[in-house]
C-alpha positions as CSV (number, residue, x, y, z in Angstrom):
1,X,1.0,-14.1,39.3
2,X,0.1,-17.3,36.9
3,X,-0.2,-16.8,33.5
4,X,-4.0,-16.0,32.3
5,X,-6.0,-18.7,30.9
6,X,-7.5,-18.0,27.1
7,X,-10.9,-16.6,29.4
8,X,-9.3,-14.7,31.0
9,X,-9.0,-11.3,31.0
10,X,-6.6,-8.5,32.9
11,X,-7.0,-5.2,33.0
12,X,-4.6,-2.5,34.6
13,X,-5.4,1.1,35.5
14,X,-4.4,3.5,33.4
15,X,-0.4,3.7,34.8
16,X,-0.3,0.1,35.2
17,X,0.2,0.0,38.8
18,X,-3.0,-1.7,40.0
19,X,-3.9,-4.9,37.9
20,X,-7.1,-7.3,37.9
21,X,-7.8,-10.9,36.6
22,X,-11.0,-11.3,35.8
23,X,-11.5,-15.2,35.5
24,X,-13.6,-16.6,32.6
25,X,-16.2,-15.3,30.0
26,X,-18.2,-12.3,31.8
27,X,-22.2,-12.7,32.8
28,X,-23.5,-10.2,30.7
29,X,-22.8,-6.5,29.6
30,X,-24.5,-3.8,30.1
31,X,-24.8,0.5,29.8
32,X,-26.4,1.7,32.9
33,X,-28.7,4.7,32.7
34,X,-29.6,4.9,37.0
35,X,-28.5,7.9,39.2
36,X,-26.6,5.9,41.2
37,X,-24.3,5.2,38.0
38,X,-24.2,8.1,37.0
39,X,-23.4,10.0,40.0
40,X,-20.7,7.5,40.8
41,X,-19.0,7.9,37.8
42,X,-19.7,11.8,38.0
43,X,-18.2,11.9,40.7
44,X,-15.1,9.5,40.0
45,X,-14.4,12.0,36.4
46,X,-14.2,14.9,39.6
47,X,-11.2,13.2,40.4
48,X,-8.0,14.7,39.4
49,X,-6.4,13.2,36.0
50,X,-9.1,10.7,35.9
51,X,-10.3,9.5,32.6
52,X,-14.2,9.8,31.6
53,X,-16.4,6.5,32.8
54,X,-19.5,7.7,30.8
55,X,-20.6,7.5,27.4
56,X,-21.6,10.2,25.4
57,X,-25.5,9.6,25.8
58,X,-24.3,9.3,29.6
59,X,-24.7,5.9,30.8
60,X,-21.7,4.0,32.4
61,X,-21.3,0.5,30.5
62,X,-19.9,-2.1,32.5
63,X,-18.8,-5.9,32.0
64,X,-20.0,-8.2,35.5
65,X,-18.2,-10.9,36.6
66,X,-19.4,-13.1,39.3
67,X,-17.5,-11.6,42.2
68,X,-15.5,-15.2,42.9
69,X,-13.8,-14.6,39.2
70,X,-12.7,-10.9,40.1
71,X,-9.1,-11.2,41.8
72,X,-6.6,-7.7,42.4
73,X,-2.8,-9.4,41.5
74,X,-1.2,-6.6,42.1
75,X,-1.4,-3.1,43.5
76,X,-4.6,-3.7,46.0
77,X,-3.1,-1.4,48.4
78,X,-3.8,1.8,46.2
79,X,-7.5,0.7,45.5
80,X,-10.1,2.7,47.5
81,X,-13.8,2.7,47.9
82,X,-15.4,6.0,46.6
83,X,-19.3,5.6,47.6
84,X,-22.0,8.2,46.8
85,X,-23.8,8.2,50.2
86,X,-21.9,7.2,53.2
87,X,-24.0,4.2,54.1
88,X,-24.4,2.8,50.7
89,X,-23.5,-1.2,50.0
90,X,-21.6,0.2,46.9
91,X,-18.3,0.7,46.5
92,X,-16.4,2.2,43.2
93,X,-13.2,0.7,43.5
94,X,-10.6,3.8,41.9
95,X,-6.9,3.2,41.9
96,X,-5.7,6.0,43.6
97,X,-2.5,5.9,41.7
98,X,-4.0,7.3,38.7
99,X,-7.7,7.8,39.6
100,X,-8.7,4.6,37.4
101,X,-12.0,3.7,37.7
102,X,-11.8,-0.1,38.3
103,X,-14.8,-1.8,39.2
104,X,-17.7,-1.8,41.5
105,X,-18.4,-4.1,44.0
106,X,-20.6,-4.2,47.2
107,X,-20.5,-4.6,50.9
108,X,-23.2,-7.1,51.1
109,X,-25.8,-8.5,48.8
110,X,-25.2,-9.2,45.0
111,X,-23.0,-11.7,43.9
112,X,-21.4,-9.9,41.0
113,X,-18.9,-7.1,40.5
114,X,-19.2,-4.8,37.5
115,X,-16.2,-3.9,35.6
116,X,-15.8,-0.6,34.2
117,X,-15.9,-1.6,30.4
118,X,-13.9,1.4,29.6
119,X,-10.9,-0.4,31.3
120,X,-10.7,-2.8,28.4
121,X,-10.5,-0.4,25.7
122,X,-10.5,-1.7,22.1
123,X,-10.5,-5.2,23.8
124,X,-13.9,-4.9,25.5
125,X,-16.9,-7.4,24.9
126,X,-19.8,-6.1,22.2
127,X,-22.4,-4.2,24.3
128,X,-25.7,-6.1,24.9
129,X,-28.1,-4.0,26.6
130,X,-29.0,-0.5,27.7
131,X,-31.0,-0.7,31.2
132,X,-32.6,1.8,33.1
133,X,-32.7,4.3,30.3
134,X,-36.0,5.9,32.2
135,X,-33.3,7.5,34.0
136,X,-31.6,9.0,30.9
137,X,-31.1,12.8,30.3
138,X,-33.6,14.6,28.4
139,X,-31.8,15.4,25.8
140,X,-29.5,12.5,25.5
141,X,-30.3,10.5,22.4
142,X,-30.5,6.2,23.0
143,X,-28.8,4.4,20.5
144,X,-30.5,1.3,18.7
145,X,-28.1,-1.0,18.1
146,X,-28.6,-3.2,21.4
147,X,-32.3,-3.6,22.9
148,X,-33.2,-1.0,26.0
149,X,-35.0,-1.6,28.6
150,X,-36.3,1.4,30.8
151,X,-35.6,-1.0,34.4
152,X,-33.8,-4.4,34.6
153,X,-34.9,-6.8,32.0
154,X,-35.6,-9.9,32.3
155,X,-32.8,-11.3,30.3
156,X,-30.2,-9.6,32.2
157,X,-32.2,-11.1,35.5
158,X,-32.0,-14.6,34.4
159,X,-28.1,-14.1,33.5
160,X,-28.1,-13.2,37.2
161,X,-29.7,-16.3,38.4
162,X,-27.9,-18.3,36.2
163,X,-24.8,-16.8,37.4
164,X,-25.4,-17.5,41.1
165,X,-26.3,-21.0,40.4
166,X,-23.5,-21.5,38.9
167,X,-21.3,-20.3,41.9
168,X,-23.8,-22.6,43.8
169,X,-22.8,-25.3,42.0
170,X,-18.9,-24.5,41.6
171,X,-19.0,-24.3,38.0
């Protein structure tokens, strides 16, 4: 594998046998509030030895990358799909070495994969947004110190579009 560029990032599961560059600065991140997140990640924290994906006030925080600046160097072999319904587009990419939650990505559709921020530790980016929190538990407190947003804001939609006009574009 080439050495990373100063944007770029690489994160390893928790043994260090499956490893992922993620390629530049990230579109946006984001704690996630929706069933879908959080029965994903329920049911990846099932998994023997693995490592809690939720926070405390349980969302799932995650870091997207446009899915062309998301590349496995090593260990692709032990990453496996883990979806919540068995025709969903979404797939929660675990390394079954360890049961690291990687990333999720999709069989069709968005042009993004969302990086389980709790893979970069210490070195993750600052939260910027809580979405979906009309989803939260009833007694789970939301913190202030990002804005929420009880769906997808707007902001977080125009990072999107932004995003896929830049992979429109090449840039």
């Amino acid at each position: 594998m080439s050495e990373p560029k100063q944007d770029d990032t690489i994160i390893r599961c928790s043994c260090g046998n499956v490893e992922v560059k993620l390629i530049g600065p990230p579109i946006v991140c984001a704690a996630c509030y929706c069933q879908d997140c959080n029965a994903g990640s329920g049911q990846i924290e099932a998994l023997p030895n693995a490592i809690p994906v939720r926070n405390a006030d349980g969302s799932t925080s995650y870091i997207l990358y446009r899915n062309d600046r998301v590349k496995c160097s090593s260990g692709a072999q032990l990453l496996q799909g883990h979806k919540i319904k068995e025709k969903s587009a979404t797939n929660r990419a675990v390394a079954t070495c360890c049961n690291s939650a990687m990333y999720v990505n999709f069989d069709r559709g968005p042009h993004w994969v969302s990086v389980y921020r709790t893979r970069l530790a210490k070195n993750a980016p600052p939260l910027q947004m809580r979405i979906n929190t009309k989803f939260r538990q009833a007694n789970s407190h939301i913190p202030n110190d990002v804005p929420s947003y009880s769906t997808f804001s707007v902001s977080l939609v125009a990072k999107l579009i932004a995003s896929r006009i830049g992979m429109l574009l090449r840039q």
